[in-house]
Biopython code that builds the backbone (N, CA, C, O; Angstrom):
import numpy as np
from Bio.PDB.StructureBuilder import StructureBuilder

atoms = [
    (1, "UNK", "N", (-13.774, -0.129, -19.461)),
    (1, "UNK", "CA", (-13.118, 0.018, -20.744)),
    (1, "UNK", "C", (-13.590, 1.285, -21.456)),
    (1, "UNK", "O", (-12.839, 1.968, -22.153)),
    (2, "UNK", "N", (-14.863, 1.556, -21.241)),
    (2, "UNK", "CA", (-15.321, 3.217, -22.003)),
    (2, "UNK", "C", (-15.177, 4.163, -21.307)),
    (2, "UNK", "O", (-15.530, 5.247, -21.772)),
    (3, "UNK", "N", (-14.774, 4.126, -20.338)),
    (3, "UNK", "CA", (-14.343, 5.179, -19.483)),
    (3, "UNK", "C", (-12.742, 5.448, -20.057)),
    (3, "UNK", "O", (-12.401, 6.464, -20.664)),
    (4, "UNK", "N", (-12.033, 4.533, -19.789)),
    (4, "UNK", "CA", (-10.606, 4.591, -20.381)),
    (4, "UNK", "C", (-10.733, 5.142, -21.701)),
    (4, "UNK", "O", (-10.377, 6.298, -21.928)),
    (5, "UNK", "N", (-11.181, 4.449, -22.521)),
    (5, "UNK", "CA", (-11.497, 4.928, -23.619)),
    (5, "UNK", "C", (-11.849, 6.688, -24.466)),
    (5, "UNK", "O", (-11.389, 7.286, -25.439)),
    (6, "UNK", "N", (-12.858, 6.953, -23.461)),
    (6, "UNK", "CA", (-13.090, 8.679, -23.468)),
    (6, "UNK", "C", (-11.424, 8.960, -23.248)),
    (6, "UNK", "O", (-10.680, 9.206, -24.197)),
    (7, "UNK", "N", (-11.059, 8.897, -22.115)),
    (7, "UNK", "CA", (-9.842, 9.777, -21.938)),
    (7, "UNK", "C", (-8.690, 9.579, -22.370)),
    (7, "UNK", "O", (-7.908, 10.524, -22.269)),
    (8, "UNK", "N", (-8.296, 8.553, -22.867)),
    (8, "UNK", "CA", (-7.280, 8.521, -23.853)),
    (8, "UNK", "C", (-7.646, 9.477, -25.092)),
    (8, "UNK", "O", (-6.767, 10.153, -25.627)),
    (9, "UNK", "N", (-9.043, 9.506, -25.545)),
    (9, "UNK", "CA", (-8.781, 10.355, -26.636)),
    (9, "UNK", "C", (-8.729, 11.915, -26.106)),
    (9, "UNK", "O", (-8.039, 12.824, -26.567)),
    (10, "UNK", "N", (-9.618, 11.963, -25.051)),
    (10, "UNK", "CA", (-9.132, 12.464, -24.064)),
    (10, "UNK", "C", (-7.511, 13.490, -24.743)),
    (10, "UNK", "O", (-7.325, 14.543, -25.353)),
    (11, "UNK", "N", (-6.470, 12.130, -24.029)),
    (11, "UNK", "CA", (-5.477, 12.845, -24.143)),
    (11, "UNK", "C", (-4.626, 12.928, -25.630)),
    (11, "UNK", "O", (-3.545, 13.467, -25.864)),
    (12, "UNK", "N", (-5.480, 12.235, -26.472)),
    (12, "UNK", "CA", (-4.865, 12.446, -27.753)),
    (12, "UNK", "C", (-5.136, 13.538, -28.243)),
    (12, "UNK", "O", (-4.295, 14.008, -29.009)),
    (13, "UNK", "N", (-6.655, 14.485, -27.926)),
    (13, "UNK", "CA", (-7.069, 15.643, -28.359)),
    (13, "UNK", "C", (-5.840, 16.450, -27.685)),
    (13, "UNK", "O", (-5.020, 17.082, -28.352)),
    (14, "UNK", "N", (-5.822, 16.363, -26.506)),
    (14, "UNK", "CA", (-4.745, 17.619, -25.667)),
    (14, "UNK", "C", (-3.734, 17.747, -26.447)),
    (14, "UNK", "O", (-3.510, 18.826, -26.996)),
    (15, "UNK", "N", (-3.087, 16.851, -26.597)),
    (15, "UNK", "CA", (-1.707, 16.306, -27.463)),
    (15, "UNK", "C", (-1.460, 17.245, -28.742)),
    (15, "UNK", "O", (-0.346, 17.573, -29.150)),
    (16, "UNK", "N", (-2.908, 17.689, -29.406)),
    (16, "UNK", "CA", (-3.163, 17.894, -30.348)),
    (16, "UNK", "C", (-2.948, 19.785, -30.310)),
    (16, "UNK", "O", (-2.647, 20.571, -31.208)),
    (17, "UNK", "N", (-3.217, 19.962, -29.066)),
    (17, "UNK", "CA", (-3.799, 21.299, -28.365)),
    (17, "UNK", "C", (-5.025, 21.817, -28.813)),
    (17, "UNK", "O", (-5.225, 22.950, -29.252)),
    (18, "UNK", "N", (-5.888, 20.838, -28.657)),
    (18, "UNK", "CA", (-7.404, 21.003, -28.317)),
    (18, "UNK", "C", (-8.126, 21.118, -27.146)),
    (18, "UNK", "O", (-8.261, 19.947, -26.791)),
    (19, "UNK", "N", (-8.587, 21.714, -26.457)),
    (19, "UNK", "CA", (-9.321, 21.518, -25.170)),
    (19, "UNK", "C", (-10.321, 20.899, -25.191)),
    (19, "UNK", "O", (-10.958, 21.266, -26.178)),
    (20, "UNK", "N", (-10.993, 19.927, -24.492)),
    (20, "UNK", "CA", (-11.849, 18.882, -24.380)),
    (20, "UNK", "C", (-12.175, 19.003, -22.719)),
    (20, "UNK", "O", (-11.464, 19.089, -21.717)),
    (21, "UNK", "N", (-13.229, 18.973, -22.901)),
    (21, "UNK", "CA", (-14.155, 18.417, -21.076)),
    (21, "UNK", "C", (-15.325, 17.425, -21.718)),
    (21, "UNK", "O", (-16.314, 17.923, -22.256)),
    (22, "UNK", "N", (-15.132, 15.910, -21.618)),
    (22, "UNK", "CA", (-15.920, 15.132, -21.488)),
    (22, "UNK", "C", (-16.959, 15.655, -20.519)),
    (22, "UNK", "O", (-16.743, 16.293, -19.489)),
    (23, "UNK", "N", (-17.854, 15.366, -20.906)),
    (23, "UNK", "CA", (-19.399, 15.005, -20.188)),
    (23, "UNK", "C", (-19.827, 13.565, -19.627)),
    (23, "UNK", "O", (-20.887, 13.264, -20.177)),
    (24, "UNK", "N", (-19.444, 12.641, -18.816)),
    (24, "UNK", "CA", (-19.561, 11.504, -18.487)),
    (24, "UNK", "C", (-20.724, 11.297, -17.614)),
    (24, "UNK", "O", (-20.907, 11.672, -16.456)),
    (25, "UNK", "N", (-21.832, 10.300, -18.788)),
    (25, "UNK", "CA", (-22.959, 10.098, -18.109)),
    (25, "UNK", "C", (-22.822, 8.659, -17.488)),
    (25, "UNK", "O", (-22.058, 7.907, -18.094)),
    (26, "UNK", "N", (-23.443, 8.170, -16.384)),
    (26, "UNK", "CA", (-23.600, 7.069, -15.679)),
    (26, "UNK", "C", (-24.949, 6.562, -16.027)),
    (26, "UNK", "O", (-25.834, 6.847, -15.220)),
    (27, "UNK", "N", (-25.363, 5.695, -17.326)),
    (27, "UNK", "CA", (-26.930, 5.523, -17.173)),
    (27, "UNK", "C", (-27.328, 3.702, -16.584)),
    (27, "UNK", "O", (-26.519, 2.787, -16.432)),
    (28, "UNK", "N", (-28.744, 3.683, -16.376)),
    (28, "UNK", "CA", (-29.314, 2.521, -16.119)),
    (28, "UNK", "C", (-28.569, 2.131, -14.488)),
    (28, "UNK", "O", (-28.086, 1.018, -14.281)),
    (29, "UNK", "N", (-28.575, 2.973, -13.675)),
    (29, "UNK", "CA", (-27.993, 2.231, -12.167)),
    (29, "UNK", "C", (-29.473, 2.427, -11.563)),
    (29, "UNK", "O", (-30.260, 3.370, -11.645)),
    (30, "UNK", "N", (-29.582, 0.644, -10.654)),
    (30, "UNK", "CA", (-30.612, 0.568, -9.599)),
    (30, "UNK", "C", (-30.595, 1.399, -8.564)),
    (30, "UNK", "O", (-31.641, 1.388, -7.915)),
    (31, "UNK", "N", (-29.699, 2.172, -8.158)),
    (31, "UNK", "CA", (-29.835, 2.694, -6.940)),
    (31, "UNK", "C", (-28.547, 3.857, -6.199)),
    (31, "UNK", "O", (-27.359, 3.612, -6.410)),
    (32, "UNK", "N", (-28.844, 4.748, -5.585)),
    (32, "UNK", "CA", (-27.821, 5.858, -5.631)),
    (32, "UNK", "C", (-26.662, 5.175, -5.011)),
    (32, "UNK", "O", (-25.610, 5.705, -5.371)),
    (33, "UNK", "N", (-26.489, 4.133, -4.165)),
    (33, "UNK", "CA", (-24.922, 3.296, -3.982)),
    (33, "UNK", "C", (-24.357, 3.065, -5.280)),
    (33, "UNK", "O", (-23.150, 3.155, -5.506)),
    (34, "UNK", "N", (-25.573, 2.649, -6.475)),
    (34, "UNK", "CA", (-24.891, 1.604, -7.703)),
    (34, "UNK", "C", (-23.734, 2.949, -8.349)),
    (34, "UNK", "O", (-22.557, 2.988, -8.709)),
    (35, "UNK", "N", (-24.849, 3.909, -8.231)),
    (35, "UNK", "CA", (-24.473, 5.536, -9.059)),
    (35, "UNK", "C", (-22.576, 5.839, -8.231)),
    (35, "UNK", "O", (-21.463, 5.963, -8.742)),
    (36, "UNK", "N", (-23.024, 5.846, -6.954)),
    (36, "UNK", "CA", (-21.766, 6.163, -5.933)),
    (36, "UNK", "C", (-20.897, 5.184, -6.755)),
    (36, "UNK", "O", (-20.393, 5.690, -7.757)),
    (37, "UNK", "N", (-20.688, 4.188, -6.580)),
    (37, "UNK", "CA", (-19.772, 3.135, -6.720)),
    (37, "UNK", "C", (-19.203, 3.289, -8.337)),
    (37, "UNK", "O", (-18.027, 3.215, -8.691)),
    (38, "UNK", "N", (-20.065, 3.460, -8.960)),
    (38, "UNK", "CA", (-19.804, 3.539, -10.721)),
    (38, "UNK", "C", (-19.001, 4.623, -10.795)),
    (38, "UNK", "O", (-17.885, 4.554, -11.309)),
    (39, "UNK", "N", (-19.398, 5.509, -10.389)),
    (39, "UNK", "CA", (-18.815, 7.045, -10.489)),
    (39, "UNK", "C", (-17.399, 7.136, -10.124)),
    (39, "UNK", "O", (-16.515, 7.710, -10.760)),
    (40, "UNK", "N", (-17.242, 6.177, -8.462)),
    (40, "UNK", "CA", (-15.624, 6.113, -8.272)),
    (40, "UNK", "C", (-14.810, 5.429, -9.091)),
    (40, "UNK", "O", (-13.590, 5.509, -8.950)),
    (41, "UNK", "N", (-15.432, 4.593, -10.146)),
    (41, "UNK", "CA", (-15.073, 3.513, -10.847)),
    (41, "UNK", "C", (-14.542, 4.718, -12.270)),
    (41, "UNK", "O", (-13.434, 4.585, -12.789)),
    (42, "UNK", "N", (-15.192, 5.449, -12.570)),
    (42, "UNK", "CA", (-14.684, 6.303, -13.664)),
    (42, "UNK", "C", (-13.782, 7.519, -13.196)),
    (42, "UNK", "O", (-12.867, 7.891, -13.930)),
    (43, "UNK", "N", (-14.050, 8.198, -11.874)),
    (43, "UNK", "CA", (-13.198, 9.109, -11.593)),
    (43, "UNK", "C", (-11.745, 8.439, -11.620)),
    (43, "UNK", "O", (-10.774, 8.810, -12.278)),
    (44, "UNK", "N", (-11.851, 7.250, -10.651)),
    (44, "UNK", "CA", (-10.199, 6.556, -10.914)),
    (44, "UNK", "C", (-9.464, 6.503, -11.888)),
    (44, "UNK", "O", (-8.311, 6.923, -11.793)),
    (45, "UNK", "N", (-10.041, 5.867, -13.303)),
    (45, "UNK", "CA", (-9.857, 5.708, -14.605)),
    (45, "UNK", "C", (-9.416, 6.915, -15.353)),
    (45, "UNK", "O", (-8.692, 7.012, -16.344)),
    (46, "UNK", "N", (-9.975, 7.737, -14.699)),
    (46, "UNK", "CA", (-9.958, 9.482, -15.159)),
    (46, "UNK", "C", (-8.503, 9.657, -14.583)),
    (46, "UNK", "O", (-7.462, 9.975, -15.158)),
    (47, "UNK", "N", (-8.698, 9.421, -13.572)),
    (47, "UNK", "CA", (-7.457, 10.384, -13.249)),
    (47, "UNK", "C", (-6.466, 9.855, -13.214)),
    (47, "UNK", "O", (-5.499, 10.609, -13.317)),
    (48, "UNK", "N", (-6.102, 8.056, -13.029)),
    (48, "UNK", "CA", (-5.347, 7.635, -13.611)),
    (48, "UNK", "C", (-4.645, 8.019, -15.383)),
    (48, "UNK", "O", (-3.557, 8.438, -15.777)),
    (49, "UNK", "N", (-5.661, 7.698, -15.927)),
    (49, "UNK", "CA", (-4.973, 8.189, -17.210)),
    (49, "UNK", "C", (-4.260, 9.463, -17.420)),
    (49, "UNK", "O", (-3.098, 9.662, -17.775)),
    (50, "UNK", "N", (-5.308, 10.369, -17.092)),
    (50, "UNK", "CA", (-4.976, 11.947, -17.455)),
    (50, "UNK", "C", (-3.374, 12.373, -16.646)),
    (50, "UNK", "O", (-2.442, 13.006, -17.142)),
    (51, "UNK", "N", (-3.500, 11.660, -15.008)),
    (51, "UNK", "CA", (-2.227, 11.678, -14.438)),
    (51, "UNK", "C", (-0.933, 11.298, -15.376)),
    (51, "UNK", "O", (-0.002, 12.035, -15.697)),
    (52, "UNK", "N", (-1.131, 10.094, -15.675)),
    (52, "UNK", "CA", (-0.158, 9.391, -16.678)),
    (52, "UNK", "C", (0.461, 10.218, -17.856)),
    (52, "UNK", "O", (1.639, 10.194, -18.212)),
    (53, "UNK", "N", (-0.691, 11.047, -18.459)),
    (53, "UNK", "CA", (-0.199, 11.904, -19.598)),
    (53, "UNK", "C", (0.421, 13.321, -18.868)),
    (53, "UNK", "O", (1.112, 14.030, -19.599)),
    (54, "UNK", "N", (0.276, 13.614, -17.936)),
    (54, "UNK", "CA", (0.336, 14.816, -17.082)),
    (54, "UNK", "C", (-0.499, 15.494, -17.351)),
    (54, "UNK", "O", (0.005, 16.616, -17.298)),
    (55, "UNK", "N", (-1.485, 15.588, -17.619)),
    (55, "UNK", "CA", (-2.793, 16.457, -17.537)),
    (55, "UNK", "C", (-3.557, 16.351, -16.435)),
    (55, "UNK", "O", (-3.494, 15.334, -15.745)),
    (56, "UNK", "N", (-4.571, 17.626, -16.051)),
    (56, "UNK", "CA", (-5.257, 17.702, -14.398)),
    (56, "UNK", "C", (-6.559, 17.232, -15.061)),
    (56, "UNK", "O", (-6.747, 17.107, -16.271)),
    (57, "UNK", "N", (-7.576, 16.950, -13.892)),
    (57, "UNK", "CA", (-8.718, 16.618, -14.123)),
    (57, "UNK", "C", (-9.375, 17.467, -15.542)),
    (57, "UNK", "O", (-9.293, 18.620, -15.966)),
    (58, "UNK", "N", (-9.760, 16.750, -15.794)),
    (58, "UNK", "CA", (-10.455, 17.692, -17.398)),
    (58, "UNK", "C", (-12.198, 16.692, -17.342)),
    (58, "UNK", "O", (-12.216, 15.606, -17.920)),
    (59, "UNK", "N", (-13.118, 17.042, -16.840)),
    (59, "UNK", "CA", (-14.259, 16.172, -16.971)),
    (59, "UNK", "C", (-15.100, 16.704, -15.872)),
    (59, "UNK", "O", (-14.687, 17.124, -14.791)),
    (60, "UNK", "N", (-16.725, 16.616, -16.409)),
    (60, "UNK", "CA", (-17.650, 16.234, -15.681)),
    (60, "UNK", "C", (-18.273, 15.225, -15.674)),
    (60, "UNK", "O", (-18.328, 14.238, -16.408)),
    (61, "UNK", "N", (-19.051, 15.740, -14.215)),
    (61, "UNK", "CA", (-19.357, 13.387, -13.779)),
    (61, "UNK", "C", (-20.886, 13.754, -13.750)),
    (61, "UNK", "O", (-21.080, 14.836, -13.195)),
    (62, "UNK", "N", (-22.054, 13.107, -14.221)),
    (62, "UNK", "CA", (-23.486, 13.347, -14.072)),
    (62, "UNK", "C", (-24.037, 14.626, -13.742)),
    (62, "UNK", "O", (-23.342, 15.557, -14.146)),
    (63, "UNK", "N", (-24.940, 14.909, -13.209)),
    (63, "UNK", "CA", (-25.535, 15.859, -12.663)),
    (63, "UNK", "C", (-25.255, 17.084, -12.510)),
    (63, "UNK", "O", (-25.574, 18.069, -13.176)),
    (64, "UNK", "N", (-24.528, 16.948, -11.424)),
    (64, "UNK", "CA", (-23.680, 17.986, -10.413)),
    (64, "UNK", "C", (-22.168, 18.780, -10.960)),
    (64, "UNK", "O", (-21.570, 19.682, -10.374)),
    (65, "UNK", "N", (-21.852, 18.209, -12.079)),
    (65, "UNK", "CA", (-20.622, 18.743, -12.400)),
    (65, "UNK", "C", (-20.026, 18.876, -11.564)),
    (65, "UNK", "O", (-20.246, 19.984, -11.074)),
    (66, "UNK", "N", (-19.043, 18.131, -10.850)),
    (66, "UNK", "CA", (-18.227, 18.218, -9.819)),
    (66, "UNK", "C", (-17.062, 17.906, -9.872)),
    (66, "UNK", "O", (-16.349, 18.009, -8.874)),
]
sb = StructureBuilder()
sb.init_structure("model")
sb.init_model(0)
sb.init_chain("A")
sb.init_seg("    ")
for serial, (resi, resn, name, xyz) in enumerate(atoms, 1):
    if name == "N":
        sb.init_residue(resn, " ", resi, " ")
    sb.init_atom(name, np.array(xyz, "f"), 0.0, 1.0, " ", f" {name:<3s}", serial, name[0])
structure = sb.get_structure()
């Protein structure tokens, strides 16, 4: 739900013609699978939404900015 959340406003800023790149942190995971698994769990959400509005990826994911 806070993942969705970022990017809807997300796309309400765009809407607006603001540029926005969330910073999406993943905190408190036991273990680099938990991190893997969470991460696909927000990229989906990401790009579902942003797809929906027609916007391209706009975000970084932890660390690595990738």
């Amino acid at each position: 739900m806070q993942a969705r959340a970022v990017f809807e406003a997300v796309v309400l800023v765009a809407k607006k013609g603001i540029k926005v790149i969330p910073e999406v942190m993943i905190p408190l995971v036991g273990n680099a699978k938990e991190l893997e698994n969470q991460r696909a769990i927000v990229v989906r959400i990401a790009d579902e939404v942003l797809a929906k509005a027609g916007l391209k990826e706009a975000a970084l994911y932890g660390r690595n900015h990738d």
